[in-house]
C-alpha positions in Angstrom: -29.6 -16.3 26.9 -26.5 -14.4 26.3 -27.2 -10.5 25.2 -26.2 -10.3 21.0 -24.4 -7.7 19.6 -20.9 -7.4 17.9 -19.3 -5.1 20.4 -20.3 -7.5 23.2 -16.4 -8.1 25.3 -15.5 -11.2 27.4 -13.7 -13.8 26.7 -15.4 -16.6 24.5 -14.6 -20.5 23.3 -14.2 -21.4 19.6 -14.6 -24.5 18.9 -12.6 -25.4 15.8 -13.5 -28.9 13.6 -11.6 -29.9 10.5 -14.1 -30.8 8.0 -13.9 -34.3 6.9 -10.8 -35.2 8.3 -9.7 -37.5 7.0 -10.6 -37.1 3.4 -9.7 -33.5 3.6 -6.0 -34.7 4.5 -6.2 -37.1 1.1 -7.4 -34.4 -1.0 -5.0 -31.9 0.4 -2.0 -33.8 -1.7 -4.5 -35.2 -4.1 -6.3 -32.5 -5.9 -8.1 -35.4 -8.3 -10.1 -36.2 -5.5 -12.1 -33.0 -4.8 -15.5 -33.3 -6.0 -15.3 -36.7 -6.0 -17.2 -39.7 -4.2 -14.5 -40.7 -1.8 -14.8 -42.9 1.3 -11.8 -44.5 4.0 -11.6 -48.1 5.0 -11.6 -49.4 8.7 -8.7 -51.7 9.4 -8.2 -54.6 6.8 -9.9 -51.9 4.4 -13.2 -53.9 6.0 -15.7 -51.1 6.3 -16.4 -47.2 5.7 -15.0 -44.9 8.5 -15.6 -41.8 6.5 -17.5 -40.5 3.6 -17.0 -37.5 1.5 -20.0 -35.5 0.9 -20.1 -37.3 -2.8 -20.6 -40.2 -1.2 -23.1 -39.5 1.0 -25.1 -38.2 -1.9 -24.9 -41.7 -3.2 -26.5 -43.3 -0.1 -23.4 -45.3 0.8 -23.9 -46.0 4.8 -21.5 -45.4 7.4 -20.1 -49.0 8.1 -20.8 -50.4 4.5 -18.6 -53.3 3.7 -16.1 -52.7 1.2 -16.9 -55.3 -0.8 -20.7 -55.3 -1.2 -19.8 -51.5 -3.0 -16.7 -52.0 -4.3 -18.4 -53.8 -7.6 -19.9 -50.4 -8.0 -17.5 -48.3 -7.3 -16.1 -47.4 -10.9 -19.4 -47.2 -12.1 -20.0 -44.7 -9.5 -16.6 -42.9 -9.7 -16.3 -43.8 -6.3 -12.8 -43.8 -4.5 -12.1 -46.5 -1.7 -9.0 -46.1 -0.1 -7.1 -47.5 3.2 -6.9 -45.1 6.4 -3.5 -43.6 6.3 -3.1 -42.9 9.6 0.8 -41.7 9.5 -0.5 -38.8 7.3 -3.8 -38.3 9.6 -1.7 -38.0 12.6 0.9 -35.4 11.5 -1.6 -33.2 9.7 -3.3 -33.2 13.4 -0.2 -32.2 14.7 -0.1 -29.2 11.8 -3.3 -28.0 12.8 -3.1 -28.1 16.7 0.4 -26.4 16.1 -1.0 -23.5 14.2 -3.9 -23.4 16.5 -1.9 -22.9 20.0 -0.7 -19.6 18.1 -4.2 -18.1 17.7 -5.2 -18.4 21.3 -5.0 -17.8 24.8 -5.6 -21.6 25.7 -5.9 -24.3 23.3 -7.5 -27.6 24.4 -7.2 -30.5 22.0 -10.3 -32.7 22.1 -10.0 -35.2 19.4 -7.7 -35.8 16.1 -10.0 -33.0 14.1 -11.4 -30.8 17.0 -9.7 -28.2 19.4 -11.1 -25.9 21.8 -9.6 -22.1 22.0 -10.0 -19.7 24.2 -10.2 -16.2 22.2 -10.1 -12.5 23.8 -11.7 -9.4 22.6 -15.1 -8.3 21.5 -17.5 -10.5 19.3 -16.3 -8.3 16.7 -12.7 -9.1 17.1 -14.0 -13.0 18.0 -15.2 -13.3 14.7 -12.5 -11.6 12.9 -10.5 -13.9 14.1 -12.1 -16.9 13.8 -11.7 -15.9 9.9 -8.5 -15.7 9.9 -7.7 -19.0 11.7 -10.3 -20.5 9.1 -7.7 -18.8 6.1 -5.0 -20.1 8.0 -5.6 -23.2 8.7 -6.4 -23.8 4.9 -3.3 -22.2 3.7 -1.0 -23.5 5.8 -1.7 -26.9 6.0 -4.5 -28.1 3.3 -7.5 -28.1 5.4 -10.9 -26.7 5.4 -12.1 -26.0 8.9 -15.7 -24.4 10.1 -15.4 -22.2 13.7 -18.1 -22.0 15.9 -17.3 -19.3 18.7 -19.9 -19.0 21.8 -19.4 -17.9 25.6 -19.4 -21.8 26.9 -18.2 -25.4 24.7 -21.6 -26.4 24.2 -22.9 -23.4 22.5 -19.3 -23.3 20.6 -20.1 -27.0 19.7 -23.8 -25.9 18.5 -22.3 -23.0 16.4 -19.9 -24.9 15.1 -22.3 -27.4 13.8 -24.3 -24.7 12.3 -21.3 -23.1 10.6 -21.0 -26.3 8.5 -24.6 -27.1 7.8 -25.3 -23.0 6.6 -23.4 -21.4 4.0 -24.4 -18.2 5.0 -21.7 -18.8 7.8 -19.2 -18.9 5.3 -17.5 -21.5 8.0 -17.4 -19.3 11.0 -20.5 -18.8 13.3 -20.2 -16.9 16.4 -23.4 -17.8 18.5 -23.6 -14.2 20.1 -24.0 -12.3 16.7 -27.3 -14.3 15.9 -30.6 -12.9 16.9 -32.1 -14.1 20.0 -35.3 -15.5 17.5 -33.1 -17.3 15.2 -31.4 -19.2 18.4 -34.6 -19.7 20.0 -35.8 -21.3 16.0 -32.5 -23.3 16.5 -33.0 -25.2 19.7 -36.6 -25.9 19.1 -35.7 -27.6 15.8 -33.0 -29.4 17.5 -33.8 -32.7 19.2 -32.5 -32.7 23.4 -30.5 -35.7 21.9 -28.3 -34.1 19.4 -26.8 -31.4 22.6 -23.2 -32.5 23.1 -23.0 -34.9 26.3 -27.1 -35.4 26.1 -27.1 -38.9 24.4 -29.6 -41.6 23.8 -30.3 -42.8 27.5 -30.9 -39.5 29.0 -32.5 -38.3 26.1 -35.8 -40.9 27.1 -35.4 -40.2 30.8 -35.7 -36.5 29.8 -38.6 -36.7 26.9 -41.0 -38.7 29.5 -41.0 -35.4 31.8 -41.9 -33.8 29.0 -38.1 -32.2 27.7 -38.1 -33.4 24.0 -36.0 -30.5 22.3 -32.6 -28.0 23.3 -35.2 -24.9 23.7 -36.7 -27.5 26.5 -33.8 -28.2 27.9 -32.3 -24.3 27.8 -35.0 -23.6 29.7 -35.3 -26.2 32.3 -34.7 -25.7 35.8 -30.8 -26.2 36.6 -31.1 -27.7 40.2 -34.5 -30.0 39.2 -32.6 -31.8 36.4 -29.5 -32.1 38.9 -31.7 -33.7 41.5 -33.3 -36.2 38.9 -30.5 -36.5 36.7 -27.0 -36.1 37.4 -24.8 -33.0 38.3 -22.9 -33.1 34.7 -26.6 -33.5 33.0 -27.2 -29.4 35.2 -24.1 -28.2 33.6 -25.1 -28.9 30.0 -28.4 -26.7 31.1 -26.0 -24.1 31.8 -23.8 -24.2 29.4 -27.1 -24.0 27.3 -28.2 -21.0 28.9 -24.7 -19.1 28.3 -22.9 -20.2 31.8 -20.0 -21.5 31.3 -18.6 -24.8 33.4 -17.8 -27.5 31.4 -13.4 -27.9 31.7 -11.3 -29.9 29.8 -10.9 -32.3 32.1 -14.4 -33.3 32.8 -14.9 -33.2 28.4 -12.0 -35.7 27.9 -10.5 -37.6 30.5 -7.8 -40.5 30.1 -9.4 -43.5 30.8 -7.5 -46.1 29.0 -5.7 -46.3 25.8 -6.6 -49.9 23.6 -4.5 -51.1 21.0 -6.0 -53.5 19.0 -5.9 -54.8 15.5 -8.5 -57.7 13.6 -6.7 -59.5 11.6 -7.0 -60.1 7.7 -5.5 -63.5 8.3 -5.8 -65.2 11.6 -3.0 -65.8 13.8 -2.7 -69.3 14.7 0.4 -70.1 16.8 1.5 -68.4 19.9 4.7 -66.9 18.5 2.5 -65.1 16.4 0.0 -64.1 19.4 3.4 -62.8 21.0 4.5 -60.6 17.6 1.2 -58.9 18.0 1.2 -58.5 21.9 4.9 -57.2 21.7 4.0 -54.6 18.7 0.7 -53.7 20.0 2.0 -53.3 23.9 5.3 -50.9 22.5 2.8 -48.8 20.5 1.0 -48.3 24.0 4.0 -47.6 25.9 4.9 -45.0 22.9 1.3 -43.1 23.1 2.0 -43.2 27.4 5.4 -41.4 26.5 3.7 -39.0 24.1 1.1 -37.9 26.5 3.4 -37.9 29.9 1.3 -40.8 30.9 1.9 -43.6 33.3 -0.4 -46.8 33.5 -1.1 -49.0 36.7 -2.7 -51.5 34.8 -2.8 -53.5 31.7 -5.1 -56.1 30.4 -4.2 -58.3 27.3 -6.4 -60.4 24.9 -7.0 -62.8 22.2 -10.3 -64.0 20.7 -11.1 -65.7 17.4 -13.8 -64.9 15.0 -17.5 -64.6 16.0 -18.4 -65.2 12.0 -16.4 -68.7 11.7 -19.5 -71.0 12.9 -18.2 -72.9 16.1 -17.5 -71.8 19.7 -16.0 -68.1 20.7 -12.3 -69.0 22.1 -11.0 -65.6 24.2 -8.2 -65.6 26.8 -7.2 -62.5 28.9 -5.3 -61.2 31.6 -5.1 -58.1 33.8 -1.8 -57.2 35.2 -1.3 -54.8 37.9 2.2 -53.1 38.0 4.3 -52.6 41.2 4.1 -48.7 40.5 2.8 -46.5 37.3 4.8 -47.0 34.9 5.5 -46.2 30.8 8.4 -48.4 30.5 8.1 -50.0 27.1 10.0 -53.6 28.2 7.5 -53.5 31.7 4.3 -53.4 29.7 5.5 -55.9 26.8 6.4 -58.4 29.6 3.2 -57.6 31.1 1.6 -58.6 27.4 3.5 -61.4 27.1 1.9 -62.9 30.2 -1.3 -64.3 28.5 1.0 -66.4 26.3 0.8 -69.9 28.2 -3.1 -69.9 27.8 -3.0 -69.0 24.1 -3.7 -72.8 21.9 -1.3 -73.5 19.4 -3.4 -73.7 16.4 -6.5 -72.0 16.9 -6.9 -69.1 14.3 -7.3 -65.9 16.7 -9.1 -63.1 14.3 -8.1 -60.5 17.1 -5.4 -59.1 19.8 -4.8 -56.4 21.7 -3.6 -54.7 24.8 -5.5 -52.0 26.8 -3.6 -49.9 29.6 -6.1 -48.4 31.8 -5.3 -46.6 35.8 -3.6 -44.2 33.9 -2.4 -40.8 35.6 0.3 -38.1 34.9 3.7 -39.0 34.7 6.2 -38.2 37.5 3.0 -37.7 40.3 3.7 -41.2 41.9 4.7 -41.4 45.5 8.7 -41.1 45.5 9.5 -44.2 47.7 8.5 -46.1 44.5 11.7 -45.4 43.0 13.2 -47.5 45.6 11.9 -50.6 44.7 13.7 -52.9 42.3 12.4 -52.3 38.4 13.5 -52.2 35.1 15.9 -48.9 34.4 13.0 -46.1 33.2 15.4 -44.5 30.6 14.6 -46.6 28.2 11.3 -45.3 27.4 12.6 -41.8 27.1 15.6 -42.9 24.9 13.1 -45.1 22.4 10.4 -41.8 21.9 13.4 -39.7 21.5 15.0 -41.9 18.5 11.5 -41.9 16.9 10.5 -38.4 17.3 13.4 -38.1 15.5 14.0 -40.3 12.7 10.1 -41.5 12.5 7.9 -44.0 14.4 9.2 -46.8 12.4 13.1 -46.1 12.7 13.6 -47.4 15.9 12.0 -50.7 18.4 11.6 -53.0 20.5 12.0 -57.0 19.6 9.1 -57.5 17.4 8.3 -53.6 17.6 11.1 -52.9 15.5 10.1 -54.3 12.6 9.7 -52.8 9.2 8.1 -55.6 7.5 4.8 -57.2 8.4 3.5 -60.8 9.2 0.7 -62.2 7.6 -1.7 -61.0 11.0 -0.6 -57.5 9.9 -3.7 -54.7 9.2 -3.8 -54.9 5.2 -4.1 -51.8 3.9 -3.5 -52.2 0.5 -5.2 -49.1 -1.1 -3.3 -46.8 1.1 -1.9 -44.2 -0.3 1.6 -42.4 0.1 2.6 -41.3 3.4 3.8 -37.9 2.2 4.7 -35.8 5.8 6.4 -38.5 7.9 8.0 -40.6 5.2 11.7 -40.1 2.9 10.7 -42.6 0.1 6.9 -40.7 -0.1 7.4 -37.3 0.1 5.7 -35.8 -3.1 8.0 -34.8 -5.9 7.2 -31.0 -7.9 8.2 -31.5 -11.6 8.9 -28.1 -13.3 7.8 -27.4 -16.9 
């Protein structure tokens, strides 16, 4: 266990969450919401994504359907509205910007979460975990909590604790508690809950007798990595203050899946094709934002599961001649599970998934020899729509500023105020 004490120095990981996300981002340019029961819709404003703490107090479940609450929801005070992801998205951006000036390293790890890498003493760890907190919440809108520790897992741990304690006042630096009140954490805390633990290995671990984090802590590094798994021994040591969890081995890029259901089923194959061609350029456009090249890509179609006869699903995997984020290669690619798709069969969802994915420009040279599409298209599109905005620029059926009827509805969404001219919010002086 690492040694407490506020003048302990080395270089320590803070782990900094945005609380709430995404109803934080609605009540930053909504101040009528704070306080109140607020929830966000899935696609097709289906089912609940995210709850506000309100909300939670009135035992609405994660997943609930829309429209079994939304009868109650006035009574209730309750706010439903549809995810907005173009404000989500740039807020993210805000934060992770502001971030990267706080630290030595910053590691992004999810749309609300970053890892930083912070110098100093725990003293000066925790001062400045405060002021990224004040920052964060002055400069863009947000509330954040801070959990600060020598390795990601404890940072995750402190993090959590941060949020659930007020005497953290939203910053919790895992080396300035006392060695009892850890020990009184871990043993409360089920092996389950440690980041990376999960269900399955949780059983394998509970029937040799590790049921709890203080069991786990204090098990034997090189026994759980011969009866578990090498990744399963770092978690032990992260746990017991060593530090060897990277970035890489936290988040990798697997694939990337773009996939809508829809609100009304498309039922010919031109409309298959509108979806394939939007849903294939927004791939090709998250490849470009993350230097990204894909090797493969699989496209599908499937109808409903709910609609009382036989599951229809086509697919097909494509394998490209070299890596590539060229946005006409990959919505050809799409386009290629058009001749199975049946001409009036109602397909409830499509979507394209580009997987073998790897960093762009590390392919073997020679490829550029061999006859392909010209690659400066790509560049040229991301470039127009960093820009002038996602939606000012695309390709074919990517370009389009109008939905069809297969479109996501979204129609409690509310204004896109950061990434759009006709939305931005208007002060009115007295």
């Amino acid at each position: 266990m690492s040694e407490a004490g506020p003048n302990r120095a080395a270089k320590c990981f803070a782990l900094v969450d945005v609380n709430n996300f995404y109803v934080s981002a609605e009540r930053a340019f909504d101040p009528s919401l704070e306080n109140r029961p607020v929830v966000i819709l899935s696609n097709n404003d289906g089912c609940v994504i995210t709850r506000s703490a309100e909300a939670k107090d009135l035992g609405i479940a994660m997943g609930a359907p829309w429209f079994q609450i939304s009868a109650q929801a006035k009574a209730w005070g309750l706010v439903g509205l549809s995810s907005n992801y173009e404000l989500y998205g740039d807020l993210s951006a805000r934060v992770m910007e502001y971030l990267a000036r706080h630290s030595l390293a910053t590691e992004i790890y999810s749309i609300d979460e970053a890892f930083l890498t912070l110098p100093g003493s725990t003293a000066d760890q925790h001062a400045a975990g405060r002021n990224i907190r004040r920052g964060v919440r002055r400069h863009v809108g947000l509330p954040v909590c801070v959990g600060l520790a020598p390795t990601k897992t404890l940072a995750k741990l402190a993090n959590q604790w941060a949020k659930n304690n007020p005497h953290f006042q939203g910053v919790c630096h895992w080396d300035s508690i006392s060695p009892a009140d850890q020990e009184r954490l871990l043993r409360k805390l089920p092996a389950q809950k440690i980041w990376g633990v999960g269900g399955r290995n949780s059983t394998r671990l509970a029937a040799v007798g590790i049921v709890t984090a203080w069991d786990l802590r204090n098990a034997d590094p090189l026994v759980i990595r011969k009866r578990f798994s090498v990744v399963l021994m770092r978690t032990v040591l992260e746990l017991q203050g060593t530090p060897c969890i990277t970035l890489d081995e936290t988040r990798g890029h697997s694939q990337i899946l773009f996939s809508r259901s829809f609100v009304t089923p498309a039922s010919s194959v031109r409309e298959v094709g509108q979806a394939l061609s939007v849903y294939a350029q927004g791939a090709a456009a998250r490849l470009a934002r993350k230097k990204l090249v894909t090797g493969n890509l699989n496209a599908f179609a499937r109808t409903s599961s709910f609609n009382g006869g036989p599951v229809v699903a086509h697919s097909v995997d494509v394998a490209f001649p070299s890596p590539t984020a060229d946005p006409l290669e990959i919505i050809r690619a799409a386009q290629r599970l058009l001749p199975d798709i049946r001409e009036g069969t109602p397909y409830m969802r499509v979507g394209v998934t580009v997987r073998d994915l790897s960093p762009a420009g590390s392919q073997d040279t020679l490829m550029d020899f061999l006859d392909t599409p010209d690659r400066t298209l790509g560049p040229i599109l991301d470039g127009v729509a960093e820009r002038f905005g996602r939606a000012s620029i695309g390709l074919g059926h990517g370009g389009l500023r109008s939905g069809s009827k297969w479109a996501t509805k979204r129609d409690r969404l509310t204004p896109r105020y950061t990434t759009h001219w006709d939305d931005l919010p208007v002060v009115k002086a007295k």
